[in-house]
C-alpha positions as CSV (number, residue, x, y, z in Angstrom):
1,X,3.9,8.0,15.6
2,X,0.2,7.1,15.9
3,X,-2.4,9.5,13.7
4,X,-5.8,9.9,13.1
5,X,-7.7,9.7,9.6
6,X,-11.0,10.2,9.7
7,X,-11.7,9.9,13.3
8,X,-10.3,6.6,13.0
9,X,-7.0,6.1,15.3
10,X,-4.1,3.7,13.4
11,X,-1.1,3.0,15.0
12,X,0.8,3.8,11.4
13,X,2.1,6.9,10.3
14,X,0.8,8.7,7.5
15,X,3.4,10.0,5.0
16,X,4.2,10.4,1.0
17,X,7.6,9.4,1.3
18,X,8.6,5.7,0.9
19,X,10.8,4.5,4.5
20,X,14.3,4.6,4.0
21,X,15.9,1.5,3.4
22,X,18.9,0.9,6.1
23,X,20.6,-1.6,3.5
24,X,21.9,-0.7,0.0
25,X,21.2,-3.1,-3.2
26,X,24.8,-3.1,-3.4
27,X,25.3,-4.7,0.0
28,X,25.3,-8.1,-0.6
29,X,22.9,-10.1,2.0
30,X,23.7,-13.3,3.9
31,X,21.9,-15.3,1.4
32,X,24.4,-13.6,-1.6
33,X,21.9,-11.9,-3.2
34,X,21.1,-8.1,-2.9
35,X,17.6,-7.9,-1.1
36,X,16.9,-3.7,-0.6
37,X,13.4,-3.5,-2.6
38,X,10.5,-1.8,-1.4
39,X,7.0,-2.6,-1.8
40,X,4.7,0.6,-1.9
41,X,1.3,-0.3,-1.5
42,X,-2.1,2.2,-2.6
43,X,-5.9,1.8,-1.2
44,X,-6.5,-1.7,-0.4
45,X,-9.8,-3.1,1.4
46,X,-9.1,-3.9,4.5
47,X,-11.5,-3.2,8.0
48,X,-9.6,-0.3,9.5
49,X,-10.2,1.5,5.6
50,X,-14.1,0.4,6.0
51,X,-14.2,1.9,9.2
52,X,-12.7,5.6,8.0
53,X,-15.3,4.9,5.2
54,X,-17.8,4.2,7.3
55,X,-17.0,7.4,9.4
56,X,-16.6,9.6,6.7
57,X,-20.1,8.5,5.3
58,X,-21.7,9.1,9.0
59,X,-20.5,12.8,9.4
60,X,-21.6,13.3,6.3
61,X,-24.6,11.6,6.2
62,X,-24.2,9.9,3.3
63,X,-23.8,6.1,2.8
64,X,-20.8,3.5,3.1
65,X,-21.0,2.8,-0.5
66,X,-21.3,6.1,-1.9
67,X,-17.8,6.9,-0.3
68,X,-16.9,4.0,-1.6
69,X,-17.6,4.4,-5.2
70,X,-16.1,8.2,-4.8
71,X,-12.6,6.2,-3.7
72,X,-12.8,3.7,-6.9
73,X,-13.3,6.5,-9.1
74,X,-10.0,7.9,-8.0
75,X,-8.1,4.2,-8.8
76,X,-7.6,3.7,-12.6
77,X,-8.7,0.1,-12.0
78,X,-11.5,1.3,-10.9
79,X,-11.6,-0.5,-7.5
80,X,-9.7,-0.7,-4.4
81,X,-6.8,-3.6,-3.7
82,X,-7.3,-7.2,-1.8
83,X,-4.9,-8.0,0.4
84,X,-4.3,-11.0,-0.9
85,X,-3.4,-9.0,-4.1
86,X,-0.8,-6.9,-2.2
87,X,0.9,-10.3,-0.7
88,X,1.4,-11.9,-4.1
89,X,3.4,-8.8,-4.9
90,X,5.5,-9.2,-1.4
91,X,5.7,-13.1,-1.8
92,X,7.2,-12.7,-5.5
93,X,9.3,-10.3,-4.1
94,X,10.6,-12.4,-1.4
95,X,10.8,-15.6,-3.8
96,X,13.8,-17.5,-6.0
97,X,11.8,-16.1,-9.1
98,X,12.3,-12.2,-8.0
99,X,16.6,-13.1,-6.5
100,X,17.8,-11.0,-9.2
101,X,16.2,-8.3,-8.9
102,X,17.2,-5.9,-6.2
103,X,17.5,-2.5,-5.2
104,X,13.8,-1.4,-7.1
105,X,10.8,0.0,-6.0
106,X,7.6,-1.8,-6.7
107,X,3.9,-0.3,-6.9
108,X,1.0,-2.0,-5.9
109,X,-1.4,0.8,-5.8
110,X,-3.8,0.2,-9.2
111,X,-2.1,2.9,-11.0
112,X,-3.0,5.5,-8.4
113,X,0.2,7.1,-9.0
114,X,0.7,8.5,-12.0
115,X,4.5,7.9,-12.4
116,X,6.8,5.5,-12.4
């Protein structure tokens, strides 16, 4: 279901729960190796977060980058993901390197969660 953040529209839900994963890790896959792992992601730079940022900042008159540094502060790394961070995640994942491990959830969120 489509929501708004911010003012901003995004065609992705919003929600606190990982999805459900149809498959179980004990179900073997067609390629004989069990392939039910998740990848939760956190806050990551991307243009449809700069333009909630940048909406944010214009209601409340404030700048861009002063929301921004408000929304590192909250990220123990002190900074918001790249993309290309979050993909090196999914393509290990998806690699020979990662076939035995299976049925595990895997944060990429600079240890905005506090848990494991």
């Amino acid at each position: 279901m489509p929501t708004t953040v911010d003012g901003v529209h995004s065609g992705a839900p919003c929600g606190g729960s990982p999805p459900r994963c149809p498959a179980s890790s004990s179900q073997p896959s067609r390629s004989g190796r069990g392939e039910a792992n998740l990848l939760l992601g956190g806050g990551f730079r991307t243009p449809r977060h700069d333009a909630v940022e940048a909406a944010k900042a214009e209601r409340a008159g404030r700048s861009a980058a002063d929301i921004q540094a408000e929304e590192a502060a909250q990220v123990p790394t002190g900074r918001l993901g790249a993309v290309p961070e979050f993909a090196a995640v999914g393509a290990f994942l998806c690699s020979d390197r990662a076939s035995y491990r299976t049925g595990t959830a895997v944060r990429c969120d600079g240890g905005l969660v506090h848990s494991l």
